[in-house]
Structures are given as C-alpha cells and as structure tokens.
C-alpha positions in Angstrom: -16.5 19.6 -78.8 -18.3 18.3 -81.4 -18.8 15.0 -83.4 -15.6 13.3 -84.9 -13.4 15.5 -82.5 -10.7 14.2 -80.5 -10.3 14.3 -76.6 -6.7 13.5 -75.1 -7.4 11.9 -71.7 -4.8 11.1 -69.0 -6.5 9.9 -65.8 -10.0 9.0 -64.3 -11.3 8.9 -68.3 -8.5 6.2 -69.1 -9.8 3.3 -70.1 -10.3 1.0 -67.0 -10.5 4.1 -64.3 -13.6 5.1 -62.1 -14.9 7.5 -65.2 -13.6 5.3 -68.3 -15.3 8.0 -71.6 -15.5 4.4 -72.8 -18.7 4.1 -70.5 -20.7 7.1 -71.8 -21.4 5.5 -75.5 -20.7 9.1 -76.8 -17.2 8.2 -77.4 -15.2 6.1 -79.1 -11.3 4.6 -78.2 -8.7 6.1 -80.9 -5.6 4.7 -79.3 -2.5 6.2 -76.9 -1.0 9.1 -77.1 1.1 11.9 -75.5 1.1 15.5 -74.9 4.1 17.4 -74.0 3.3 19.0 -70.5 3.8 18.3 -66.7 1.5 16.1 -64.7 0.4 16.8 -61.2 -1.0 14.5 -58.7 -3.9 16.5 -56.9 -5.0 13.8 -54.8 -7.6 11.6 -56.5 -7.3 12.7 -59.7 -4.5 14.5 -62.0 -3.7 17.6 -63.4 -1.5 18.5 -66.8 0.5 21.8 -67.5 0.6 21.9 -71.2 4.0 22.6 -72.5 3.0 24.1 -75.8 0.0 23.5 -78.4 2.3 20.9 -80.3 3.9 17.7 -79.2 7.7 18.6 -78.9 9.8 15.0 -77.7 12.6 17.7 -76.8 9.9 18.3 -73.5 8.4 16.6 -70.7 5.5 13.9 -72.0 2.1 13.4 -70.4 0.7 9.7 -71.2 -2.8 9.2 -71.8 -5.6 7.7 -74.6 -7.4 9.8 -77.6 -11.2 9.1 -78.1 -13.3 10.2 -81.1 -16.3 11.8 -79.9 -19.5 10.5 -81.2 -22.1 12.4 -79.1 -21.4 15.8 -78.6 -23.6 16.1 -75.8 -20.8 14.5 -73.9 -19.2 18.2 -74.2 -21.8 19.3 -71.3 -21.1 16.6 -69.1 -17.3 16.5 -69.1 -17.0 20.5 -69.1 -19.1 19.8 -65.7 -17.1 16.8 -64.7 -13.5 18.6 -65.2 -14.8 22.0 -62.9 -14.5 23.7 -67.0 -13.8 26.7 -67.0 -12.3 27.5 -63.4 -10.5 24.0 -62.3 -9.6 22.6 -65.7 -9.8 24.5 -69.1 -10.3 22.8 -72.8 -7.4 23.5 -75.1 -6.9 22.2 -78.2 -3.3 20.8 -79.0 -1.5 18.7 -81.2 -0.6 15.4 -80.1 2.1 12.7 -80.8 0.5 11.3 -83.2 -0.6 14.4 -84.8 -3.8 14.6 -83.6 -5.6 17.7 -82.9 -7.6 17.3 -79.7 -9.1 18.5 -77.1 -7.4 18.3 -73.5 -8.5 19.9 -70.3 -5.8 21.7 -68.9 -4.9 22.1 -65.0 -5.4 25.9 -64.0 -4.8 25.8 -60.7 -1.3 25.9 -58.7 0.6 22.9 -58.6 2.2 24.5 -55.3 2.8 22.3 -52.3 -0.9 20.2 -52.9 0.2 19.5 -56.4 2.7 16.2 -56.7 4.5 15.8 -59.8 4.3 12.7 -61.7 7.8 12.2 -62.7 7.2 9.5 -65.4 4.2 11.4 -66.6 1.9 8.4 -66.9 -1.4 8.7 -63.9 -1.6 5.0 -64.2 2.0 3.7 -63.2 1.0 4.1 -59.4 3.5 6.9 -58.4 0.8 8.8 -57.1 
C-alpha cells in the first residue's frame, strides 16, 4: 500500500476497537463502507470471504470503514498484524462506494471454528 491508497477495514481496525488504524497517525478516516463477501467470527477477531473484486448489492455485504493511508510504512505493520500472506491476504476490490481498496482477505477455512456473521457487521455483538 502506498500513500493516498485506501484500506477497507471490518473489525479490530474499526474505529473504537482494540487496534482503531485511527491510532497509528499513518492513516486517515474516509467513511463506511461495504464489501460484498461473507464474514466469519474466528474468535477474537473476524474474517471476510470476498465475493467478487466489485461491490454487487445482489450478494452478501460485509460492513466496515475506509481509511486513506498517509504513511505507507503502515503497509509493514498491518501485513504483520493480519498474519499477511498465510492467515489474511491483501486484495484489492471495489467498494460501495466505488472505492478501490485494499482489504485483507480470510484464507483459512471457515469450517466448524469459523462462525458466520449473519448481518455482516463485527460490531453488532453477534459474535
């Protein structure tokens, strides 16, 4: 990631939660936003199954907040954070909005550990 890119968040790096990007000073809040995927519950943190590289209302939404990255340095620290490339991988993908950003995507099995989200928002407490 670099400078004036976008990352799509959609649990601990919402604003508020134990990692809020908000925090770091290398990026900036750009609003909500949605991605069309599935979202897991792994335990203490989420997962997302994108559904697609553009937002399509026609399938299941993930909710979550785009930041503008200021520092690209952040792109070391968050690829170590997310487990990048084995736990969670960085995809680009279009969001609601029309954004292009960044997301890290889930790659591991959403089998029985992995609990589905149902409204697809990490911060209505169905977790």
């Amino acid at each position: 990631m670099k400078k004036g890119d976008f990352l799509f968040v959609y649990g601990t790096l919402r604003l508020g939660q134990s990692a809020d990007l908000t925090r770091t000073g290398a990026a900036l809040f750009a609003g909500p936003d949605r991605v069309s995927g599935n979202l897991f519950s792994l335990g203490w943190f989420p997962g997302v199954k994108l559904e697609g590289e553009t937002f399509d209302a026609d399938k299941p939404a993930v909710v979550g907040e785009c930041f503008l990255i200021e520092d690209e340095s952040i792109t070391a620290r968050l690829d170590h954070y997310e487990g990048h490339p084995h736990l969670f991988c960085r995809k680009v993908v279009k969001t609601e909005s029309g954004r292009d950003a960044w997301v890290y995507e889930y790659m591991g099995s959403t089998g029985y550990a992995a609990t589905p989200v149902e409204s697809g928002d990490w911060l209505t407490g169905e977790h």
